[in-house]
N, C-alpha and C positions, 0 to 999 in steps of 0.2 A: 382387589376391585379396580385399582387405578389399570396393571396391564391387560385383565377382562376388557374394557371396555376398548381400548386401546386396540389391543390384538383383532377384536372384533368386527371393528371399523375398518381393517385393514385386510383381513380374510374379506370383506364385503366388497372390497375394493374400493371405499371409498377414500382412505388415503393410500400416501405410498410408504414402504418401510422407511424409509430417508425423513418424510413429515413428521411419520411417529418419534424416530431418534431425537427429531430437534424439538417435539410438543414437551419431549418428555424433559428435555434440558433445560425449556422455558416453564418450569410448571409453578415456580413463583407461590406459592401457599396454594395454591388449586388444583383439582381435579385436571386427570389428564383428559376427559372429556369437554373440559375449558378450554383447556391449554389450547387443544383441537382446535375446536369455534373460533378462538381469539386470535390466533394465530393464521385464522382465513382458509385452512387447509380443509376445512367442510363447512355446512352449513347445518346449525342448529336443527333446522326441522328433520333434513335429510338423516343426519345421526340418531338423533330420537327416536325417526322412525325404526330405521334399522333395529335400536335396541331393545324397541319396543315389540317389535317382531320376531330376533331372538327366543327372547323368553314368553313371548305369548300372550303379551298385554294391548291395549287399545292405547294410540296417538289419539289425543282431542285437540282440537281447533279450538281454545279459548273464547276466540272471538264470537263463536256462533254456539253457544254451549249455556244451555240456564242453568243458573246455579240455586241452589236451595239457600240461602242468607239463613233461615232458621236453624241452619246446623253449625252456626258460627259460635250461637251460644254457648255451648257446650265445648266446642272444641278445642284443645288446649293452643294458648296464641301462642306461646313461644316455638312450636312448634311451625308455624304459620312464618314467623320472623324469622327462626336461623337455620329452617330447613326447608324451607318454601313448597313444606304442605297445605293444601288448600283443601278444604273439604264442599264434595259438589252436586252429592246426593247421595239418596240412601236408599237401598229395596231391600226389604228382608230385614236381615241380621248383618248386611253387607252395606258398609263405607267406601264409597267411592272419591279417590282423595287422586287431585291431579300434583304431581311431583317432575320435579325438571330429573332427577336423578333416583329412578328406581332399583339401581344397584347399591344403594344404602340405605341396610334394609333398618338399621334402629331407630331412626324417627317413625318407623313405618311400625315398627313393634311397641314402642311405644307409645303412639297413637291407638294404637289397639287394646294397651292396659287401661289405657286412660280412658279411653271411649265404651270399650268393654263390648266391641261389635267385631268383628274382622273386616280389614281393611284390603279394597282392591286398588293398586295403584294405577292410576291414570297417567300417562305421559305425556307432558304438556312443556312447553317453549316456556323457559324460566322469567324471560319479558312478558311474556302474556300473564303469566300470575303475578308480578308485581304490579303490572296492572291492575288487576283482581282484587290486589292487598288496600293500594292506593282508592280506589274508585268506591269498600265497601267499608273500610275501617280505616278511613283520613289519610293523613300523612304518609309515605313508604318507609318501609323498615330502612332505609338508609338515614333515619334521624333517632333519634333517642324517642322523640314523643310516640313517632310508629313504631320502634321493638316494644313499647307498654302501652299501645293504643287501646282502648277500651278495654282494660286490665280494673277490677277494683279492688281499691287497699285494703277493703276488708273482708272481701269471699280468702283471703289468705295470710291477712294479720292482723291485730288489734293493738294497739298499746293499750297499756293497762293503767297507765299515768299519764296525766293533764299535761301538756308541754308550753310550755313560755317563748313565744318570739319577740322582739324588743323591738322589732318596726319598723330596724332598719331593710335599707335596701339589697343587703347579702339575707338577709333574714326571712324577705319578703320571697325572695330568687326559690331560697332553699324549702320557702312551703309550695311551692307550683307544684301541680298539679303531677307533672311529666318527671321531677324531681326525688317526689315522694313515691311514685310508681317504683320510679328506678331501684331505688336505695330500698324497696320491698320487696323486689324480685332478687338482688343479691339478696339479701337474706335470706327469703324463704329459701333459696336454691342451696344455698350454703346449708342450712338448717335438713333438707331432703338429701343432701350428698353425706351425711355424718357428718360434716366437718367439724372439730374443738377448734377450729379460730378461721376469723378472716382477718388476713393483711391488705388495706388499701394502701398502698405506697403512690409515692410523688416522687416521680422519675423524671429525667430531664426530658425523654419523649413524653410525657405525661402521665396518665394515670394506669398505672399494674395492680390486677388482684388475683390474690392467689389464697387457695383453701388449705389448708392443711388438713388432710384425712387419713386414720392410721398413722397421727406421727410424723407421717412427708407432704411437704409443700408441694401445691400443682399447681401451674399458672392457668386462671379462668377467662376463656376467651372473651374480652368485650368491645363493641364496635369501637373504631377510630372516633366518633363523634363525641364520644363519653369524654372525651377530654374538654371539650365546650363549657360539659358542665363540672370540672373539677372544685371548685370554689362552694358552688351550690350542693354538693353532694356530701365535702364535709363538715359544711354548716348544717344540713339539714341530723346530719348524724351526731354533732355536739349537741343540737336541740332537743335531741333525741333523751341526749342522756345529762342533760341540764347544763351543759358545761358554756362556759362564756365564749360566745363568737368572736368575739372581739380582740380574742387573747390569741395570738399567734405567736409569740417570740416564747412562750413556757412551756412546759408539759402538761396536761393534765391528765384525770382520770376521773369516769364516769360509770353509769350504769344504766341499764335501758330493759323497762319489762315490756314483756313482749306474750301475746296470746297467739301461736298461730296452729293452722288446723287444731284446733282445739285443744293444744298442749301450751301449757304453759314454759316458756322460755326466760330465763336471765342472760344478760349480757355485761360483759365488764370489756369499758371502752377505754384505750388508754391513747392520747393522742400525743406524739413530740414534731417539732417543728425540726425538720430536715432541710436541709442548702435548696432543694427545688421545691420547697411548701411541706404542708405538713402531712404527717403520714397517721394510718390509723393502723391498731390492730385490734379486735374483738373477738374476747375469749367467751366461747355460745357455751352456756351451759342448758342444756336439754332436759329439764326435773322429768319429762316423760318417760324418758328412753331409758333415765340411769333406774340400774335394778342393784341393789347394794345384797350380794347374796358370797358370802365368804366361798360356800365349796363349790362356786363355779367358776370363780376367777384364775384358776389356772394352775391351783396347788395341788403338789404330788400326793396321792394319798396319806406318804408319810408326814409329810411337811405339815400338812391340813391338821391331820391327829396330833400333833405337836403343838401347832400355835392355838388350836382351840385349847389344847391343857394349861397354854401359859399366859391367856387371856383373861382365863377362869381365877388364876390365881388370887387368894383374898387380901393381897397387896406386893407392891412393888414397881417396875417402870419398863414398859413395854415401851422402843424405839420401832419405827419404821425408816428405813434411811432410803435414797435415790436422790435425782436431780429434779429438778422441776418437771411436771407432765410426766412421771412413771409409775402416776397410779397411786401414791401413797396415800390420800385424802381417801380413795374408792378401800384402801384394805381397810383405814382406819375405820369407816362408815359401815362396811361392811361386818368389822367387828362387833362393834358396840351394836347393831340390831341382831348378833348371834346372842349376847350375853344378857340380852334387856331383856325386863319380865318386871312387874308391878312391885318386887321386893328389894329393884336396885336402884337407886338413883343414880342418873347418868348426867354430868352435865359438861359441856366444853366451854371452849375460849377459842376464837377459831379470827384467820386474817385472810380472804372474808369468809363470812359463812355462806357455804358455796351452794348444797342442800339441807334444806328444812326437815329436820326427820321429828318423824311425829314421839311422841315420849319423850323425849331426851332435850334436856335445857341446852340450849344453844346460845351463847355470847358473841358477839361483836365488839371484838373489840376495837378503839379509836385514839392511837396514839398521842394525838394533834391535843388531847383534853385529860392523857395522863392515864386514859384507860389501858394500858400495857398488858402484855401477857403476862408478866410478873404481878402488876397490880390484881387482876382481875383471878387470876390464880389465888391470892392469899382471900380477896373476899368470898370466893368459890369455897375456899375450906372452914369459912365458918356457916358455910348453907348446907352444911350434914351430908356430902354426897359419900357414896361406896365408891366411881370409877369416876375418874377425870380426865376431857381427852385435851392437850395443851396443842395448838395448833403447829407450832415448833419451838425447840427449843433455838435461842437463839442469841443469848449471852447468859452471863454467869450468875444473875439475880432470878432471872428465869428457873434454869438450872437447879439453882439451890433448892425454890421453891418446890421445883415439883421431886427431887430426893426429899425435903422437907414431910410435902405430901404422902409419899413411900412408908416413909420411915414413921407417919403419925397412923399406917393401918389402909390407905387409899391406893386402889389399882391405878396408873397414870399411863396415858397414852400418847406418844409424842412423836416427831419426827425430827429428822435432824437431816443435813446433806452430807452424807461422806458418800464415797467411793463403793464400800464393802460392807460388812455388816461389824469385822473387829476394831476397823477402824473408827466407829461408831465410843469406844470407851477413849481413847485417847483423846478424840475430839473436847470430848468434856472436862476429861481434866487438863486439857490444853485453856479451857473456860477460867481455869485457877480453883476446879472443884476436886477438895483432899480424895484420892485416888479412891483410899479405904469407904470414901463413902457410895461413890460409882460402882465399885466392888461388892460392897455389900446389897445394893437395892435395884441395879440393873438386873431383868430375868431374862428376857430375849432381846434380840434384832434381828430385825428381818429387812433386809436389802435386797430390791426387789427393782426391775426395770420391764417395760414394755415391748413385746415384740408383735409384727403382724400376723395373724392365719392366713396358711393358705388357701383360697378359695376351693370351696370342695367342688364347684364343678367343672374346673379344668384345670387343677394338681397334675405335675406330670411326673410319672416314677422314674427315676433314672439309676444307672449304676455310677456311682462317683469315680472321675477321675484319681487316683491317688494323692500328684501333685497339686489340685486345686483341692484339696481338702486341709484343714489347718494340719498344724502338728500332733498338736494334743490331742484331736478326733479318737475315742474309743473305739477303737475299727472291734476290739472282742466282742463288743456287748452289739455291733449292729447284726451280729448272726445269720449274712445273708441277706436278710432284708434290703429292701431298694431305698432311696432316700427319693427327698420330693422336694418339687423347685414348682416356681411360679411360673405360670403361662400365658391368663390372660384372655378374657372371655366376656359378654356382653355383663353378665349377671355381674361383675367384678370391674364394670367397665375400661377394660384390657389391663388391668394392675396387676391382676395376678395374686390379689389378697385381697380380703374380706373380715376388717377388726381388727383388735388383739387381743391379746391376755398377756397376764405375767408372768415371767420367770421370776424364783427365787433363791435366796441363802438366807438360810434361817438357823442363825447363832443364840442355841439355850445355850444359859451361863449354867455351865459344869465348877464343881470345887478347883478345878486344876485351872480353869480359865478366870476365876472369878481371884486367885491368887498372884496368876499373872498381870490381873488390870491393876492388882493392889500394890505389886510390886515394882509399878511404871512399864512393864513390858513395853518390847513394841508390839503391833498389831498385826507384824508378820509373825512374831512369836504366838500372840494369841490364835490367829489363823491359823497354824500347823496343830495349836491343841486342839482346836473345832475339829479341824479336818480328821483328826485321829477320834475323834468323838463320834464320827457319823456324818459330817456337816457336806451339806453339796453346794458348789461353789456356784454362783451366778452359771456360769458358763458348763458347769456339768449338768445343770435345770435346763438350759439349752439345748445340751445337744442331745439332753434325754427327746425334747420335744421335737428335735428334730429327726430322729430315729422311729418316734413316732406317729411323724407325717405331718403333725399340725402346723408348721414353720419348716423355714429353710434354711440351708449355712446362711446364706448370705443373710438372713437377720442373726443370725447368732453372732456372725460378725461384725453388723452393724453395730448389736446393741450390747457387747462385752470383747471383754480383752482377753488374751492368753496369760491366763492368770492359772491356771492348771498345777497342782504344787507336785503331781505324782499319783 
């Protein structure tokens, strides 16, 4: 897009190749049809026109042009503020939208989902529609109050809890008007992009926020002005979620319900006080979206027939292992509604409980008052349940209790952090728990991490280099086949992926492994008996998936090691 317009201006004659070199050296964050303009080497209207005439669109004169104000209603503002779409009548089925920059066409497609008409771009001098901005909807988008000018907080969210401000004058800041906008549009936005968290950081140039979607951070552009209101923005978001304004040298942690487009939202806000102010980060949990459905989360069909057999089982101690955010909460959830039916009692212990699943008792537990997973485990076992899910195991009282529960007749579901799946037995009797007892009542682990999908509509096949392929790559079993890498497409918003799913290892306790845990192995010893058992290792679930098409090396690299035993 940027040498389009550029080459074009210069076929027309309106620069010279020499202007174009140096527009292009100065392009500072901007289009090089800026760069042009600002740089004094044409003039705005002159270029427009040209472009406009290219492609076969109408130049309007702002100044002399009625605009329909009734179409403002409806049309989406942020589109208005960061792409300086205007909308300026309507005939037909057809929106007529004046744009300083008609060679970018996704504000322009996306005004069309949203509007649900088809859009004819109008090309208009970018000064005359902030004028436009300014004169019909207050302030210009060069302030916070105009990027959320007549925006209201609740066509797109509600809190679902009464909030508290205490009167002071940071308190008073952080209910304005223009504040509460703000900190509703990052959300919603964050909430429409997928994202499982937002980080507000306090940086020494001031305030960064970035989405994490699919697993990777991406930094989310917002005006320079935003930093005016840093102060007010994370007050207004402790209010949010009840935590004390006032407290800035501590950490805390809160939570915030939240109604938006009519799904219900939870939030867990955790705030620490960093050398340039305090930083937030907010883990969204989306009860709408999450669908807890075991055979779609991304198990082989053999893996899948396996762990439902050893879910089923009428006692013992099912682990799920990984690191934080790989999904373990979604397999365990997923379980427990495969196995539920009105003849089994299901209840957990859970830190927090993240969804409400209907049937199944769910605890909260609260350290602060003694309620422990240990505690609340032993009072669980005299409430007559069949399956128990322990939200992790996480020292040796814990531990005992839920072999305890094993070994009195109760299926237990737990999770623990290790690396692998055999690493998962040592861990615990690392806990100080008698081997023979882990030996006897452990039935599976399933060690499992998250990788991204490639977007299915611009996958590209390629033939693999040799050298940029790992070592351990099965080249027998690819047969030919092309492999497939990420490319990057509107629908994907140029990522190149779309979600994830899990890879897995899924370690049944076999007689030969269940003698090895008892006999203090290590865990590469029990590893080699898995693997001779049938077991596929994190990184062979991989590269099956990437032989596949669904992912790429490059996540099988990101999300596993060369751990391959042969």
């Amino acid at each position: 897009m940027i040498t389009e317009a550029g080459e074009l201006l210069l076929r027309r004659g309106l620069i010279t190749a020499e202007q174009l070199v140096q527009s292009r050296a100065n392009l500072n964050g901007n289009g090089i049809l800026e760069s042009i303009i600002e740089s004094g080497f044409a003039r705005e209207e002159d270029a427009l026109k040209a472009i406009a005439e290219e492609f076969g669109l109408d130049y309007i004169d702002l100044r002399e042009t009625n605009v329909d104000l009734s179409l403002l209603a409806t049309f989406p503002q942020k589109l208005i503020y960061r792409h300086s779409l205007f909308p300026i009548k309507k005939e037909g089925g057809q929106l007529f939208v004046a744009t300083n920059n008609p060679l970018d066409l996704y504000p322009i497609d996306e005004a069309a989902a949203a509007t649900g008409m088809q859009i004819v771009p109008l090309v208009a001098e970018k000064v005359e529609i902030a004028k436009l901005v300014k004169k019909h909807l207050g302030v210009g988008s060069e302030t916070i109050e105009g990027l959320l000018a007549n925006k209201s907080d609740d066509d797109d969210i509600e809190l679902l809890e009464k909030i508290e401000a205490d009167g002071s004058e940071l308190s008073e800041q952080a209910q304005e008007a223009s504040v509460v906008r703000l900190v509703n549009e990052v959300l919603v936005e964050a909430i429409d992009s997928r994202a499982s968290d937002v980080h507000i950081e306090s940086q020494g140039s001031g305030l960064v926020i970035r989405y994490r979607i699919d697993g990777i951070l991406h930094n989310q552009p917002a005006p320079p002005e935003i930093n005016r209101f840093q102060a007010a923005i994370i007050s207004r978001l402790k209010i949010m979620a009840r935590l004390n304004i006032a407290e800035k040298r501590l950490p805390q942690d809160g939570r915030i319900k939240l109604r938006v487009h009519g799904r219900e939202i939870d939030i867990r806000l955790s705030v620490i006080p960093m050398i340039h102010g305090e930083s937030l980060v907010m883990r969204i949990l989306d009860k709408g979206s999450m669908k807890f459905d075991l055979r779609n989360l991304g198990m082989g069909e053999a893996t899948y027939k396996l762990f439902s057999e050893l879910i089923r089982l009428p006692h013992g101690i099912i682990l799920v292992t990984g690191p934080t955010g790989s999904g373990k909460t979604t397999t365990l959830y997923s379980s427990l509604l495969e196995i539920q039916s009105p003849e089994v009692k299901i209840i957990t212990t859970e830190d927090p409980v993240e969804y409400q699943l209907e049937g199944i008792n769910q605890i909260q537990v609260h350290p602060k008052i003694g309620l422990t997973f240990a505690a609340s485990l032993r009072s669980i076992l005299r409430h007559d349940p069949d399956v128990v899910l322990v939200g992790e195991i996480r020292d040796a009282e814990t531990a005992e209790n839920a072999i305890q529960a094993s070994l009195t007749g109760h299926t237990v579901f737990s999770t623990l952090h290790t690396n692998d799946a055999a690493g998962a037995f040592t861990r615990i009797v690392d806990m100080g728990i008698e081997p023979f007892l882990v030996a006897s009542t452990v039935e599976g682990i399933m060690a499992q991490r998250l990788v991204r999908r490639l977007c299915k509509d611009c996958k590209e096949a390629y033939d693999p280099n040799p050298e940029d392929v790992p070592k351990d790559f099965p080249w027998e079993k690819l047969d030919g086949r092309p492999l497939y890498r990420a490319k990057g497409c509107r629908s994907c918003r140029g990522l190149g992926y779309s979600g994830r799913f899990g890879i897995y290892e899924l370690l049944a306790t076999t007689e030969n492994v269940r003698q090895l845990a008892h006999d203090r192995r290590s865990s590469f010893e029990i590893k080699q008996a898995a693997l001779k058992a049938g077991m596929l290792t994190l990184r062979d679930d991989a590269f099956r998936k990437a032989m596949e098409g669904t992912t790429s090396l490059d996540e099988v690299l990101r999300a596993t090691k060369g751990d391959h035993l042969g």
